[in-house]
GUNU-737580 format. One line per field, with one value per residue (C-alpha): z, y, x; residue in three letters; residue number from 1. Coordinates in Angstrom, 1 decimal, always signed. Layout:
GUNU-737580
w: (Z ...)
v: (Y ...)
u: (X ...)
aa: (ala ...)
i: (NUM ...)
//
This chain:
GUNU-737580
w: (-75.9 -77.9 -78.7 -74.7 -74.1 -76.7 -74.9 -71.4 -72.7 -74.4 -70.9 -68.6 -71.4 -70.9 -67.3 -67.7 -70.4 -69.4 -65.8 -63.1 -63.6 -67.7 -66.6 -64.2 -66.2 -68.7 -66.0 -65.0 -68.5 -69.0 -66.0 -67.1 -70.8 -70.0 -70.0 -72.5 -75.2 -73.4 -74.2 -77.9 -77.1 -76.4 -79.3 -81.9 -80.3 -80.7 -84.5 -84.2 -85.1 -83.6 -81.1 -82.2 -80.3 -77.1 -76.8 -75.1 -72.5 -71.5 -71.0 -68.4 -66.7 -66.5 -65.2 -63.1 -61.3 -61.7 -59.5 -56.6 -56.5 -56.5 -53.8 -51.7 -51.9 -51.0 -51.6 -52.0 -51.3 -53.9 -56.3 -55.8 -56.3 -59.4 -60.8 -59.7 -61.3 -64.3 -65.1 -64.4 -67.2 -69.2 -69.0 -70.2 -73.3 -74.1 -74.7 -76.7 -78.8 -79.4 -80.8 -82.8 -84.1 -84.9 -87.5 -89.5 -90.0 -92.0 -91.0 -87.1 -87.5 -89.3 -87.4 -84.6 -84.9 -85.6 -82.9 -80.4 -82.3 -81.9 -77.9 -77.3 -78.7 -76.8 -73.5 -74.0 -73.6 -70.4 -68.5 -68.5 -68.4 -65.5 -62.1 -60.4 -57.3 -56.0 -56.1 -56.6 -60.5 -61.3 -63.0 -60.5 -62.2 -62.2 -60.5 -63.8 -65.8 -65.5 -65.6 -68.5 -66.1 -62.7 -60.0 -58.1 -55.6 -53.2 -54.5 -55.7 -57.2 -56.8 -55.0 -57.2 -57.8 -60.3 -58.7 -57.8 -61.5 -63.3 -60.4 -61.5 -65.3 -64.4 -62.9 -65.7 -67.9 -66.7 -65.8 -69.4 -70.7 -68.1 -70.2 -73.1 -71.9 -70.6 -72.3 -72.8 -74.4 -76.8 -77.7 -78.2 -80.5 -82.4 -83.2 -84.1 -86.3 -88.1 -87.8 -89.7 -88.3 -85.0 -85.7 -86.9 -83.8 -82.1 -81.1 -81.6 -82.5 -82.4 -78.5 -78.5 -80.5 -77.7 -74.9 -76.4 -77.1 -73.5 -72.0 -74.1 -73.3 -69.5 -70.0 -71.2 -68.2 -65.8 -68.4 -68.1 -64.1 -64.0 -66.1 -64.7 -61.3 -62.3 -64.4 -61.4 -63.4 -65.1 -68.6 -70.0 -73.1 -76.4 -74.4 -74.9 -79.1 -79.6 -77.0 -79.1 -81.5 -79.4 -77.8 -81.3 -82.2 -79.4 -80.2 -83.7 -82.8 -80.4 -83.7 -83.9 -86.6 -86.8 -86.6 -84.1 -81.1 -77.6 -74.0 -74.9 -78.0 -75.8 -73.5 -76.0 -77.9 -75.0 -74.0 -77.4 -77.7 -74.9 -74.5 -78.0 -76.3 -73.3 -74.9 -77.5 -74.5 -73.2 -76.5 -78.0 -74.7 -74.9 -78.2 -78.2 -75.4 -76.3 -74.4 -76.8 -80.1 -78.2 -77.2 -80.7 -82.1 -79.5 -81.1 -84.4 -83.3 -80.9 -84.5 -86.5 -84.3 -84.8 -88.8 -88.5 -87.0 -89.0 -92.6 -91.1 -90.9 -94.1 -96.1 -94.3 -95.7 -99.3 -99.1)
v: (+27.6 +24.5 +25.9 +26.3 +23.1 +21.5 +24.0 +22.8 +18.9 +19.9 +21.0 +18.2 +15.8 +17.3 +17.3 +13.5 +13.2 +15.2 +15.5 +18.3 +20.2 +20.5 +21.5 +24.3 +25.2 +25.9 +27.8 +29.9 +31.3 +31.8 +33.9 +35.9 +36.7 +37.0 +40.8 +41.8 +39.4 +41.2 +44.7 +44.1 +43.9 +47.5 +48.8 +46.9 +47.8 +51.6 +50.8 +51.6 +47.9 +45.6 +47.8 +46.9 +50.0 +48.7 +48.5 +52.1 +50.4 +48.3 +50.6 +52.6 +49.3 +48.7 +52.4 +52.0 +48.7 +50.1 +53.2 +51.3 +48.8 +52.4 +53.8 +50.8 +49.5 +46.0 +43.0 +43.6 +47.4 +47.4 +45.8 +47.9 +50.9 +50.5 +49.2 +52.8 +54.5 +52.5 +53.1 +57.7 +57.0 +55.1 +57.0 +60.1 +58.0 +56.4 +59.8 +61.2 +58.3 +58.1 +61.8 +60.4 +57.7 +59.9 +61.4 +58.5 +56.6 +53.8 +53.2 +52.7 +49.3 +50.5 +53.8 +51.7 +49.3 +51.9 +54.3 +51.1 +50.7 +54.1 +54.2 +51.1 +52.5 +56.0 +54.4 +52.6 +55.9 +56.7 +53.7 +54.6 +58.3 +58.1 +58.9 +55.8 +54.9 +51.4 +49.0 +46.0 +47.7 +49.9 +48.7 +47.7 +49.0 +52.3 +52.9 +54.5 +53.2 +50.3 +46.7 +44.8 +42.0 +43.5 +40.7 +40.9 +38.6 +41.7 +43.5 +42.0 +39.1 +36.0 +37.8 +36.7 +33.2 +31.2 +31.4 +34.9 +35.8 +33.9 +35.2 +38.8 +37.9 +36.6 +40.1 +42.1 +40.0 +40.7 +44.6 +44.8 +42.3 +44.9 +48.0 +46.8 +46.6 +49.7 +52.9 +54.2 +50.8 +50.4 +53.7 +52.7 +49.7 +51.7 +54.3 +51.7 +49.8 +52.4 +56.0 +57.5 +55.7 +57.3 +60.8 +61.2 +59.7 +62.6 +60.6 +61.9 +58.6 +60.3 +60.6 +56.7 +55.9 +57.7 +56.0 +52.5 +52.9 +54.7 +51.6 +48.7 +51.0 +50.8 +46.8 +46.9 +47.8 +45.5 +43.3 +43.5 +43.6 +40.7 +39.0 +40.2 +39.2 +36.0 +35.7 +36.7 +39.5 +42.6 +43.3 +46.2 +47.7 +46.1 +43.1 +44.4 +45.3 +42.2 +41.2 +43.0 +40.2 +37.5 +39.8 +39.8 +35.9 +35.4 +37.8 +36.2 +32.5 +32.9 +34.0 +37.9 +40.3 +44.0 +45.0 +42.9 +41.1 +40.3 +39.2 +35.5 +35.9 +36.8 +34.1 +31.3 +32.7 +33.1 +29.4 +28.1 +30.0 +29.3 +25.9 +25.3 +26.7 +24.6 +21.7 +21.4 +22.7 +18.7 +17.1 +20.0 +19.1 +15.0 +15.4 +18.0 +17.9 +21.2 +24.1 +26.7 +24.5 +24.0 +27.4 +28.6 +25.5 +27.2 +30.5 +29.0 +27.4 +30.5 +32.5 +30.1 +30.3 +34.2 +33.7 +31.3 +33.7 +37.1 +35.1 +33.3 +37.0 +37.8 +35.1 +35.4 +39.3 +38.4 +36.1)
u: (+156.0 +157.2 +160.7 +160.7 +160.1 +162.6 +165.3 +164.5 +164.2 +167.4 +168.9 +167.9 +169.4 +172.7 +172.6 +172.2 +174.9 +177.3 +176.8 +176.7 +179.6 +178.9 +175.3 +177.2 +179.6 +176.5 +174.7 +177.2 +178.3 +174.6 +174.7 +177.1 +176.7 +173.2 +172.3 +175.0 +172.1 +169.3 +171.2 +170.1 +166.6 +165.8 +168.4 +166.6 +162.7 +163.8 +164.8 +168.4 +168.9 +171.6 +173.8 +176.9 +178.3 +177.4 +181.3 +180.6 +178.3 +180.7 +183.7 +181.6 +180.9 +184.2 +185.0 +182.4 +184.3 +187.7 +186.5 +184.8 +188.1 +190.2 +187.8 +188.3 +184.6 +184.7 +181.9 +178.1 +178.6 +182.0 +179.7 +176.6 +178.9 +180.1 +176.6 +175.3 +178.5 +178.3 +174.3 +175.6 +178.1 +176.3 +173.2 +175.1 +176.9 +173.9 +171.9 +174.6 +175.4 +171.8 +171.9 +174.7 +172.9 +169.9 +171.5 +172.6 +169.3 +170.1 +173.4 +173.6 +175.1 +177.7 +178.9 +177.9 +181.1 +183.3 +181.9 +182.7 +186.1 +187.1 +185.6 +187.9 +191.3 +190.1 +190.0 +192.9 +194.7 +192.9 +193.4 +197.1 +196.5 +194.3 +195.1 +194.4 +196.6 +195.6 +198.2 +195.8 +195.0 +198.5 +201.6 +203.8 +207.1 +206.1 +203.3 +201.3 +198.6 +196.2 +196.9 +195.5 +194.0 +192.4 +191.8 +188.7 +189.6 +189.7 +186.8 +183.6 +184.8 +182.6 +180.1 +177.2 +177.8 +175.9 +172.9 +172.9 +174.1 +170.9 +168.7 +169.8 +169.9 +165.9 +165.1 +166.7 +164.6 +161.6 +162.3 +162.6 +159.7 +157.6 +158.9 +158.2 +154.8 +154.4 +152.9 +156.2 +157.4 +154.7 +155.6 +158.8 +158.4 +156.0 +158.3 +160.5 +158.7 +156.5 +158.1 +155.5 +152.9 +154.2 +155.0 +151.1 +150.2 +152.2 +155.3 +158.4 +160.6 +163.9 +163.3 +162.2 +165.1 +167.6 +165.9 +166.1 +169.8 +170.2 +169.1 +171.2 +173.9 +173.2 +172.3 +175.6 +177.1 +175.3 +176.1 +180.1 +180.0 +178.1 +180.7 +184.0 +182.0 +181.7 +184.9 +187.1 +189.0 +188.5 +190.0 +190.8 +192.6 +191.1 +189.5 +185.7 +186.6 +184.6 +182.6 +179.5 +179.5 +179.3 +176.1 +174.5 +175.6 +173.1 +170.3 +170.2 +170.2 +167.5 +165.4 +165.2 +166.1 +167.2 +164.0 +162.4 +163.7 +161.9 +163.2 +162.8 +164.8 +167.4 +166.6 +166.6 +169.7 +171.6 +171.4 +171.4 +175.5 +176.8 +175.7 +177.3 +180.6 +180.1 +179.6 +182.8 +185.3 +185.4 +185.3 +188.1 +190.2 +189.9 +191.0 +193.8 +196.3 +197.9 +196.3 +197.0 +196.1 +192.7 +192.2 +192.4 +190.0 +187.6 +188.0 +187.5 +184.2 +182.9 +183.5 +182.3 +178.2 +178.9 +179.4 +176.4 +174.0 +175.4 +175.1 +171.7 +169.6 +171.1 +169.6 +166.2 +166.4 +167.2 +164.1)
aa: (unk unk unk unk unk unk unk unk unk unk unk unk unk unk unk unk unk unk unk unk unk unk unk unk unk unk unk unk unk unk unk unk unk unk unk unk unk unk unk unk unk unk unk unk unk unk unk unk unk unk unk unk unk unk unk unk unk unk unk unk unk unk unk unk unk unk unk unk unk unk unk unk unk unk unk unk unk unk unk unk unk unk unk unk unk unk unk unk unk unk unk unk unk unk unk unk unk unk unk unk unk unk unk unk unk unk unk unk unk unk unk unk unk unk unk unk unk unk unk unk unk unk unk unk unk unk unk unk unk unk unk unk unk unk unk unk unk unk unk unk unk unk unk unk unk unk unk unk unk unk unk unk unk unk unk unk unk unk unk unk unk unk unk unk unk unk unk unk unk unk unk unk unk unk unk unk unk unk unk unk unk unk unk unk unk unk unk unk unk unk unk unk unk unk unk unk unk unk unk unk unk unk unk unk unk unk unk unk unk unk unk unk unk unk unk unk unk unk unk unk unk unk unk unk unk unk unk unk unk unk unk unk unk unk unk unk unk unk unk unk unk unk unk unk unk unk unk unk unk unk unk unk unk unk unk unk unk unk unk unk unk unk unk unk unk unk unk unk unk unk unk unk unk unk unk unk unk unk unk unk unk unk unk unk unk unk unk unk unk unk unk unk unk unk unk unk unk unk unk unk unk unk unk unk unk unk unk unk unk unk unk unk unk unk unk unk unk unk unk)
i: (1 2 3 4 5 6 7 8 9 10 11 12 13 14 15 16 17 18 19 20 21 22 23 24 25 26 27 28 29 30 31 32 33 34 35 36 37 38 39 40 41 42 43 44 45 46 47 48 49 50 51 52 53 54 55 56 57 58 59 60 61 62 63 64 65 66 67 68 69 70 71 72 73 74 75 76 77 78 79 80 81 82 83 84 85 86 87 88 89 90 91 92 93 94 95 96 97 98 99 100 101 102 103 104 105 106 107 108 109 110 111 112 113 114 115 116 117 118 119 120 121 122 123 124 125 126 127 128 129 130 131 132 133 134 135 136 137 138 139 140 141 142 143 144 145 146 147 148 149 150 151 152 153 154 155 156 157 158 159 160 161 162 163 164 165 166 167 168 169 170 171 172 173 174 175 176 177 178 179 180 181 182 183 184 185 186 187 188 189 190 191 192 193 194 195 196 197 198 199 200 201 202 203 204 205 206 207 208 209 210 211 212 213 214 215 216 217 218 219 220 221 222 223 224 225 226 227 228 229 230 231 232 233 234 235 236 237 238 239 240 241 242 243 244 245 246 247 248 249 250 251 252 253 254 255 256 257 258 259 260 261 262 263 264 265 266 267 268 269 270 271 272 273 274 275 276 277 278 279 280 281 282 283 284 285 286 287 288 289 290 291 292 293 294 295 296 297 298 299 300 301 302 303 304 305 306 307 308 309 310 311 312 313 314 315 316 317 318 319)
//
């Protein structure tokens, strides 16, 4: 309750600082890298640990909002489609990577990143293999293959606005505070916590470990609509073979571990990220005038609060 109060003291202080459109700015990418944070939560619950293969999760999102623009689904409903076609595919990824994963115990993070790697470079085949025919996605020499950068000016771009995107990133929240407190939650984090424990109590933690990485992988895919709704664009290719460590920066700076994490950790971490990325965009651009130069000084730091958090959870574990 304290740390919530320093965060929200830390907020309004900004506001008055820096002024609305900082605070905005802040609220928006909060918005939108939201639920990919809160796809940790139930991955690390189940004791898989961080899903760094949530890669997977987000390619079906992005299949999912590639098909509705193809289909010509436009607005709330163009949005609403690919949200249901994105949790189909990632329901069915999610149950077999979990089978995957339950035969590597130990390892998950590892195969994890690879397992996204690989997905990545395998869909980058398909999107220019696929028969899609719109003109607002396909080259346009050609008339083969996906673009690299969809606009969703068309589609369902915008259609959540900042508002709408923290409203739905508060509803996800507490959908999955709710399940964690549900039988089949408690279950869950049992399972995850104490295997042994749990398989004398007659549960079977290999099906709690599948379900916990089912739903990060479907979180995954809200997650990445929500985002390319709010970004404008959707990317393709090899644009989401790193977007899992930003999602895991944010888990661990908002204080959880690999083997324990809850909804506010996601909150707090979250805000903590991006409001370090919001905060040195102004002072990186007042003091370099070259865009590019600046772009890459924003990569450095963006890396730099990923290192952070990665080395951060590996000290607390030698202690």
């Amino acid at each position: 309750m304290l740390v919530s109060l320093y965060v929200l003291f830390f907020i309004i202080c900004i506001f008055i600082i820096f002024g609305k459109n900082t605070f905005f700015d802040f609220l928006n990418r909060v918005g939108m890298n939201g639920i990919l944070v809160l796809a940790m939560v139930p991955s690390v619950c189940c004791g898989a640990g961080l899903n760094f293969g949530i890669s997977m999760g987000i390619l079906c999102g992005l299949l999912g909002g590639v098909i509705s623009i193809e289909l010509g689904f436009s607005g709330v409903s163009g949005f609403i489609f690919a949200v249901a076609l994105s949790v189909v595919f990632s329901t069915l990824t999610g149950i077999g990577y979990g089978k995957i994963l339950n035969g590597i115990k130990g390892d998950e993070m590892t195969v994890g990143t690879y397992a996204g790697f690989s997905a990545v470079s395998l869909m980058s085949i398909a999107w220019v293999l696929l028969p899609f025919k719109s003109p607002d996605m396909v080259w346009t020499i050609g008339g083969k293959g996906l673009r690299t950068t969809i606009s969703l000016e068309n589609s369902f771009g915008g259609i959540l606005g900042i508002f709408g995107s923290i409203v739905f990133f508060v509803i996800m929240c507490v959908l999955v505070y709710l399940f964690l407190h549900t039988k089949t939650g408690i279950a869950m984090k049992t399972a995850g916590i104490k295997p042994k424990f749990a398989l004398n109590c007659g549960i079977k933690p290999d099906k709690y470990r599948v379900l916990g990485i089912t739903l990060s992988n479907i979180l995954g895919a809200l997650g990445i609509l929500v985002y390319s709704s709010g970004y404008g664009f959707i990317q393709l290719y090899q644009s989401p073979l790193m977007m899992p460590f930003s999602a895991v920066a944010g888990i661990l700076l908002g204080g959880a571990t690999i083997k324990k994490a809850s909804v506010f950790n996601a909150v707090i971490g979250v805000c903590i990220f991006q409001l370090l990325i919001t905060l040195s965009t102004p002072v990186i651009n007042s003091i370099l005038t070259d865009s590019s130069l600046s772009d890459a000084v924003r990569m450095t730091i963006s890396y730099g609060v990923i290192l952070y958090a990665l080395v951060r959870q590996g000290g607390r574990r030698l202690k």
